[in-house]
C-alpha positions as CSV (number, residue, x, y, z in Angstrom):
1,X,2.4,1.9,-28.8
2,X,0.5,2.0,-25.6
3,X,-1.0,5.9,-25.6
4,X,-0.8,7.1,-22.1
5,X,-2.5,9.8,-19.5
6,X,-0.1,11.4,-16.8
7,X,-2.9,12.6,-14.0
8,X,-1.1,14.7,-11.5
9,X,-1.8,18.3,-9.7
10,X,1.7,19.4,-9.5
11,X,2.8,20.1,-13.1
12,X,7.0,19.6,-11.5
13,X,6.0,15.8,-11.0
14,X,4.1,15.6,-14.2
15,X,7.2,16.9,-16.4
16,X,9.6,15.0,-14.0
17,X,7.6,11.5,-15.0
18,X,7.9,12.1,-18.5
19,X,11.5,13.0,-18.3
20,X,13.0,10.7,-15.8
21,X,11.2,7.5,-17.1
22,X,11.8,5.8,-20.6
23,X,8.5,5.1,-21.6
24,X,9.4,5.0,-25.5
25,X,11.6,1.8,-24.6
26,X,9.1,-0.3,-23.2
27,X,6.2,0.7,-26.3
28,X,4.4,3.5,-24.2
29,X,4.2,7.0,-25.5
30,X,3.2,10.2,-23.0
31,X,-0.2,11.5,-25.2
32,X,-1.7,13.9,-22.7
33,X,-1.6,15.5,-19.0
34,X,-4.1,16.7,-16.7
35,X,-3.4,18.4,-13.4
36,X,-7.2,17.3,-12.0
37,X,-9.5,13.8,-12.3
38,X,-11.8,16.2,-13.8
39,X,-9.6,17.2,-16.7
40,X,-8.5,13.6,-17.1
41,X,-12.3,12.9,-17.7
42,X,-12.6,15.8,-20.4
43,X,-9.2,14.2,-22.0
44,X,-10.2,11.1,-22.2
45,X,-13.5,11.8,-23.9
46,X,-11.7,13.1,-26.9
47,X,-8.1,11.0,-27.0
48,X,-8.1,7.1,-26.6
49,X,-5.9,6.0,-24.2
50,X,-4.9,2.8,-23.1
51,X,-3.4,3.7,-19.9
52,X,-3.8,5.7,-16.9
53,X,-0.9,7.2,-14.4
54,X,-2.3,9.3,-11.8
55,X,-1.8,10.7,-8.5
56,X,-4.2,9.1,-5.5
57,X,-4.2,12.5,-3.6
58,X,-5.8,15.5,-5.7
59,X,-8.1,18.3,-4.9
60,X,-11.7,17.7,-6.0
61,X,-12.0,14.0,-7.4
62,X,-9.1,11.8,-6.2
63,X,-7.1,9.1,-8.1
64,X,-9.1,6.5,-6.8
65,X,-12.3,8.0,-7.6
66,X,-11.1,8.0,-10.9
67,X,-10.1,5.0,-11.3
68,X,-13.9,3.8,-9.6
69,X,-15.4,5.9,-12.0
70,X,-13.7,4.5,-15.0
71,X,-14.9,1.3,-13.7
72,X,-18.1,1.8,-13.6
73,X,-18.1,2.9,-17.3
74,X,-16.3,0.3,-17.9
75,X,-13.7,1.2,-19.2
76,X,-11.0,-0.6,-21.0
77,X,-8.0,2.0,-19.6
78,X,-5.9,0.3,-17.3
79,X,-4.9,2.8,-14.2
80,X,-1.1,2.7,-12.2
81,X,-1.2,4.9,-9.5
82,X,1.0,7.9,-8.4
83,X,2.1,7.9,-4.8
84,X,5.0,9.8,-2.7
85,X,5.0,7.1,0.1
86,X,4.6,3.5,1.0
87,X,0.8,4.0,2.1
88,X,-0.4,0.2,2.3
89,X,-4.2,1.1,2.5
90,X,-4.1,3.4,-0.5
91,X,-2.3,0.8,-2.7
92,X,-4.4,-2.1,-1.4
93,X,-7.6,0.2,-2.2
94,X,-6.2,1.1,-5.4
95,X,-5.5,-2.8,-6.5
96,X,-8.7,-3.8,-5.2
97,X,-10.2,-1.6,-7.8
98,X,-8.2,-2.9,-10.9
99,X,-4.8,-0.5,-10.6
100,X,-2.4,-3.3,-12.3
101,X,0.8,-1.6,-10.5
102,X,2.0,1.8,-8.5
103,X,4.6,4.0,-9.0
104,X,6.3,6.2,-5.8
105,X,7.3,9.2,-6.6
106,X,9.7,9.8,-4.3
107,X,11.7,6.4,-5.0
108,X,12.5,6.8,-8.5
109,X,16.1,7.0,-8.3
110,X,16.1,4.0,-6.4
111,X,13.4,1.9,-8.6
112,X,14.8,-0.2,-11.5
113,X,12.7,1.8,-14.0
114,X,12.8,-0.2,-17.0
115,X,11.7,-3.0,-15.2
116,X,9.1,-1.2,-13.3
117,X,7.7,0.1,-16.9
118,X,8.5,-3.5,-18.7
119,X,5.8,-4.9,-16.0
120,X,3.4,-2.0,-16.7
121,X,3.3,-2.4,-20.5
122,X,3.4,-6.3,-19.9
123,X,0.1,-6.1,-17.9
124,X,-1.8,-4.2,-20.3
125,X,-0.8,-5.8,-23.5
126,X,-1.7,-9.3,-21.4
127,X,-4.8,-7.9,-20.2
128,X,-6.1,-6.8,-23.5
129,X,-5.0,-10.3,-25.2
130,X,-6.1,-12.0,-22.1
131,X,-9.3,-10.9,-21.1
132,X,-10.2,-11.8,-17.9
133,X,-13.7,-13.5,-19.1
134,X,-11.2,-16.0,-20.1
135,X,-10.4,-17.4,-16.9
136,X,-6.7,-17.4,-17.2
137,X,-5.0,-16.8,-14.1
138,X,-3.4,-12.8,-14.1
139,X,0.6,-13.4,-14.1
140,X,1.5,-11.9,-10.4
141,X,3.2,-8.3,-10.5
142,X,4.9,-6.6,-7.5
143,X,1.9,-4.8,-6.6
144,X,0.1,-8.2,-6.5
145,X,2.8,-10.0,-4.2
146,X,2.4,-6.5,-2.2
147,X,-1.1,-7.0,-1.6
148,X,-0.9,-10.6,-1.0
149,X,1.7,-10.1,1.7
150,X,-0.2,-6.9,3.2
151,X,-3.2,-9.9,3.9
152,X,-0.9,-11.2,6.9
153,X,-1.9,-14.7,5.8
154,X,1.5,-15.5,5.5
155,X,2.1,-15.6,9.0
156,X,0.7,-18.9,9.9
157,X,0.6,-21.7,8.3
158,X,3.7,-21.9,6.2
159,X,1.7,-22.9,2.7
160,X,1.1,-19.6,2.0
161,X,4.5,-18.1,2.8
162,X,6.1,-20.7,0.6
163,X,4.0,-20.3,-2.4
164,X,5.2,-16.7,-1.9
165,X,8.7,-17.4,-1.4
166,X,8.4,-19.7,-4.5
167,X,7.2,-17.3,-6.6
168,X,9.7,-14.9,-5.5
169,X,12.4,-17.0,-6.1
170,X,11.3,-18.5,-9.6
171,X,13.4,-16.9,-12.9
172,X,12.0,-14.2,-15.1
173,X,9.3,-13.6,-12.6
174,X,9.6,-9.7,-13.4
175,X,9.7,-8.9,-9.4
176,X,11.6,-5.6,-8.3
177,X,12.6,-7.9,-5.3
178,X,14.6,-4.8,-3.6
179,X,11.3,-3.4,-3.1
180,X,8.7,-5.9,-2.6
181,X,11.3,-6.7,0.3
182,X,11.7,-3.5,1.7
183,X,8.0,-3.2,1.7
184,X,7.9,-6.0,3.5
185,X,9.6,-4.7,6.4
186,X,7.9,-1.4,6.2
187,X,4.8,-3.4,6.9
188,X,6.0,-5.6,9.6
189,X,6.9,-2.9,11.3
190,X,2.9,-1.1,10.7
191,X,1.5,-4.3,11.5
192,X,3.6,-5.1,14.5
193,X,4.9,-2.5,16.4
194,X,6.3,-3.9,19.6
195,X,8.0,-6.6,17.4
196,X,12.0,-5.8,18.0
197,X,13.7,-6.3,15.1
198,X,16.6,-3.1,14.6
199,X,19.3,-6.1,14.2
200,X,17.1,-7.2,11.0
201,X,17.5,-4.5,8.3
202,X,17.6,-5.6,5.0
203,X,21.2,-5.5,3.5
204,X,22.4,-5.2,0.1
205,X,22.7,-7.8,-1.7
206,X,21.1,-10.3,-4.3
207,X,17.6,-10.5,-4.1
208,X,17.7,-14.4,-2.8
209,X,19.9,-13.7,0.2
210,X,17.6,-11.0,0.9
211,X,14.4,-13.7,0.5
212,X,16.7,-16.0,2.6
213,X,16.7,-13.2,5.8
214,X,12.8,-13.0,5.1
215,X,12.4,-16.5,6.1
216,X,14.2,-15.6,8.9
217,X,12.5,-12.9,10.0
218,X,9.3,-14.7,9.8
219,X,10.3,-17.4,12.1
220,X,11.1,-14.6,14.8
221,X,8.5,-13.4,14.3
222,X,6.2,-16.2,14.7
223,X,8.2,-16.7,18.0
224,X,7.5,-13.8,19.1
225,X,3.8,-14.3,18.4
226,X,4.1,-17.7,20.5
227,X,5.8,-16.4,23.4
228,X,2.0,-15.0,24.2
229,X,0.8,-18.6,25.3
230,X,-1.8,-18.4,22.9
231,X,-2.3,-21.4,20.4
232,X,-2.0,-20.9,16.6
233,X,-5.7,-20.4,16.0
234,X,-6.0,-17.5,18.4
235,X,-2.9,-16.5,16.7
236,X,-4.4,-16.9,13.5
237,X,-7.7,-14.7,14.6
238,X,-5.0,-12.3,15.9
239,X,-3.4,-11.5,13.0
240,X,-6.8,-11.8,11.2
241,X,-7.9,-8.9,13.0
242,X,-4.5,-6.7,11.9
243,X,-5.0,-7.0,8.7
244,X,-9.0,-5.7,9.0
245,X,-7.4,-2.9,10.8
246,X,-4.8,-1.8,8.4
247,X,-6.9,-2.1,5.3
248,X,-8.9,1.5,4.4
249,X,-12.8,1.4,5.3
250,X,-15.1,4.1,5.3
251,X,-16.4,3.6,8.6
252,X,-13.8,3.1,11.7
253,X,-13.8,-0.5,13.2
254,X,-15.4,-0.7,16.7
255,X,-13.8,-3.6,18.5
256,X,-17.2,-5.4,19.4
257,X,-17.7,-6.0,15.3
258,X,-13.9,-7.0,14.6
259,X,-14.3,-9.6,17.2
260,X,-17.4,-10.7,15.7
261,X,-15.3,-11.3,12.2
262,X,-12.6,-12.9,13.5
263,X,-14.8,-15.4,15.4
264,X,-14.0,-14.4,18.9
265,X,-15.9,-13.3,22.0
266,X,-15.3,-9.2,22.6
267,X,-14.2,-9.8,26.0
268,X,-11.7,-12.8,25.1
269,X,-10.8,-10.5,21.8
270,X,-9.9,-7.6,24.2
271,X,-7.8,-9.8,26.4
272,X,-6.0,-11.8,23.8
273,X,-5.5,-9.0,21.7
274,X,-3.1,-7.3,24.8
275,X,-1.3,-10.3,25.5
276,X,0.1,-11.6,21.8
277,X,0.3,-7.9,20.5
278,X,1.5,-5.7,24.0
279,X,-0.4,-3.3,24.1
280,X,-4.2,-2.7,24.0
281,X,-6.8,-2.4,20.9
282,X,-7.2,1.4,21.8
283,X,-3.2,2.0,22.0
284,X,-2.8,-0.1,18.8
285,X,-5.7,1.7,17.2
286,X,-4.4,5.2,18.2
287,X,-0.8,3.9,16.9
288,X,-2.2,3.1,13.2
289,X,-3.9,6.3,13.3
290,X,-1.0,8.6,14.5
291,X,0.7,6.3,11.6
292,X,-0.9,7.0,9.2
293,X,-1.7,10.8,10.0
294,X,2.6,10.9,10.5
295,X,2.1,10.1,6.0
296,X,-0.6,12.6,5.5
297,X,1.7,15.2,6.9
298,X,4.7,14.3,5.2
299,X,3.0,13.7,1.6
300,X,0.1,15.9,1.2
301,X,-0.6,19.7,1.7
302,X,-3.9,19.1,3.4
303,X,-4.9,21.0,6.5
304,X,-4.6,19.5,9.3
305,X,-8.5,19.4,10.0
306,X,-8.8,16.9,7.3
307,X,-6.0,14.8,8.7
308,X,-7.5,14.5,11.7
309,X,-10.8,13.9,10.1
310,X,-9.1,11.3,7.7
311,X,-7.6,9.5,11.1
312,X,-10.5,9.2,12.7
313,X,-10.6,12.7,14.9
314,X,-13.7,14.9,14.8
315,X,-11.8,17.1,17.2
316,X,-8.8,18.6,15.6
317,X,-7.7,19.8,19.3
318,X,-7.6,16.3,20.7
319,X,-5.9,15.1,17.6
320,X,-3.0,17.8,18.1
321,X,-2.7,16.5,21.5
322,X,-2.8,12.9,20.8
323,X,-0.5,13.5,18.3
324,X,1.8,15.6,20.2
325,X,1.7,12.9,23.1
326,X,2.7,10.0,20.8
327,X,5.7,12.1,18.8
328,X,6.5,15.1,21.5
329,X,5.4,17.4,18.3
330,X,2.3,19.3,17.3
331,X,0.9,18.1,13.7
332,X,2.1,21.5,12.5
333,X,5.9,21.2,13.9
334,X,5.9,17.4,12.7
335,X,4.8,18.7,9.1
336,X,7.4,22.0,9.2
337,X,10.3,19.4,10.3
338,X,9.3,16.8,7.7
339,X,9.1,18.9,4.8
340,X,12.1,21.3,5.3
């Protein structure tokens, strides 16, 4: 059996995971919980565990702190992450630091849970008769493909999108297509915000005629990308430059540096940036921010001084008014109407 660590500040959530999902099925039994990263810590020092579930967001140390920590120890525990949303940077943070797959809370009645928890226990039986000092390439999970598709390399050229698409396709690939596809358009949608596309919802359906509308979408999309004038490798530096933006950094991008990365002058970057994405880098900056502050209010009980902080406002004044500009509600009404 693979002993497990539910990490989570809300003990409701904690007795709801145990509950809901059938752990014992797929050779992984519940051993402990800790409502703190802290208490994980002391748990973990006296119970062996071979997997970590925890929440990102927790007072004092977060998820992701924890699962740094652990790495830095290096420790053999193998961390899936806890999340009430679809909140790309945390996931793409959490992967980049070894989390082998996430779990939102919120979606569980619409997950396929044994195959959410047949991946899980797949990945750390692999990884512990795999190591990866043995240089065998990691079988892709959902949060992989996630991650892969969150780079916007995919975009242009097509090899990329078809190894994707291949992979996606390909039987007994473990995928929970239904989500990695409505990720997908979740993320479209972050990334490209002028982009129309209401008359392309995913439908029901099989998970091919679903890949089959994404191939679709894609060539929209790349027409829509076209109709700027630009050629494919300003394109190409374009959508470089998204994907720098979305991912989670300490420090905010400026855009003299990002135009330094993605190998273009500032003033051309400026320029080009309006024309193939239709609005300006400071609207399109101030959109991801309002974004993402739009999550923090609907999935976290943190004031709103830390949102603001966590979105790039030192003045939680302008942020309210920012915010209020952009949704017609203060932070505070936008947090009341969400959560009621």
């Amino acid at each position: 059996m693979i002993e497990a660590l539910i990490v989570d500040d809300e003990g409701l959530v904690r007795k709801g995971l145990r509950v809901m999902l059938p752990w014992e099925q797929h050779g992984i039994r519940i051993v402990g919980e800790a409502a703190s990263a802290e208490k994980a810590l002391e748990f973990m020092h006296t119970h062996s565990i071979r997997l970590l579930v925890t929440d990102i967001t927790m007072p004092g140390m977060s998820g992701l702190e924890l699962i740094e920590h652990l790495n830095e120890i290096h420790s053999p525990v193998k961390a899936v992450i806890l999340t009430c949303h679809q909140d790309f940077n945390y996931i793409q943070q959490a992967l980049r630091l070894g989390a082998i797959d996430y779990i939102v809370k919120t979606q569980l009645e619409d997950q396929d849970l044994n195959a959410l928890l047949g991946r899980i226990a797949a990945a750390v039986n692999q990884a512990e008769v795999e190591p990866a000092a043995s240089g065998a390439a990691p079988e892709m999970t959902t949060a992989m493909l996630d991650q892969e598709m969150h780079k916007l390399a995919w975009v242009f050229p097509d090899e990329e999108f078809e190894r994707l698409m291949d992979f996606m396709q390909a039987k007994n690939n473990g995928l929970d297509l239904q989500t990695v596809i409505g990720n997908w358009y979740d993320f479209v949608h972050q990334a490209f915000p002028r982009f129309e596309k209401n008359d392309l919802l995913p439908e029901s359906g099989s998970g091919n005629r679903n890949v089959s509308r994404l191939v679709i979408q894609r060539q929209r999309l790349q027409k829509w990308l076209r109709a700027s004038g630009y050629n494919e490798e300003v394109l190409v530096s374009i959508i470089r430059a998204i994907s720098l933006i979305l991912e989670d950094r300490e420090e905010p991008l400026k855009q003299s540096g990002l135009a330094r990365e993605v190998n273009l002058s500032q003033s051309y970057f400026s320029i080009s940036f309006k024309e193939v994405m239709r609005m300006s880098f400071t609207s399109y900056m101030q959109w991801v921010s309002i974004e993402r502050a739009k999550q923090l209010l609907r999935y976290t009980n943190q004031p709103i001084y830390w949102i603001a902080e966590q979105c790039g406002f030192t003045d939680q004044r302008y942020f309210s008014r920012i915010f209020k500009d952009a949704t017609g509600m203060l932070p505070s009404e936008f947090k009341q109407t969400s959560t009621s």
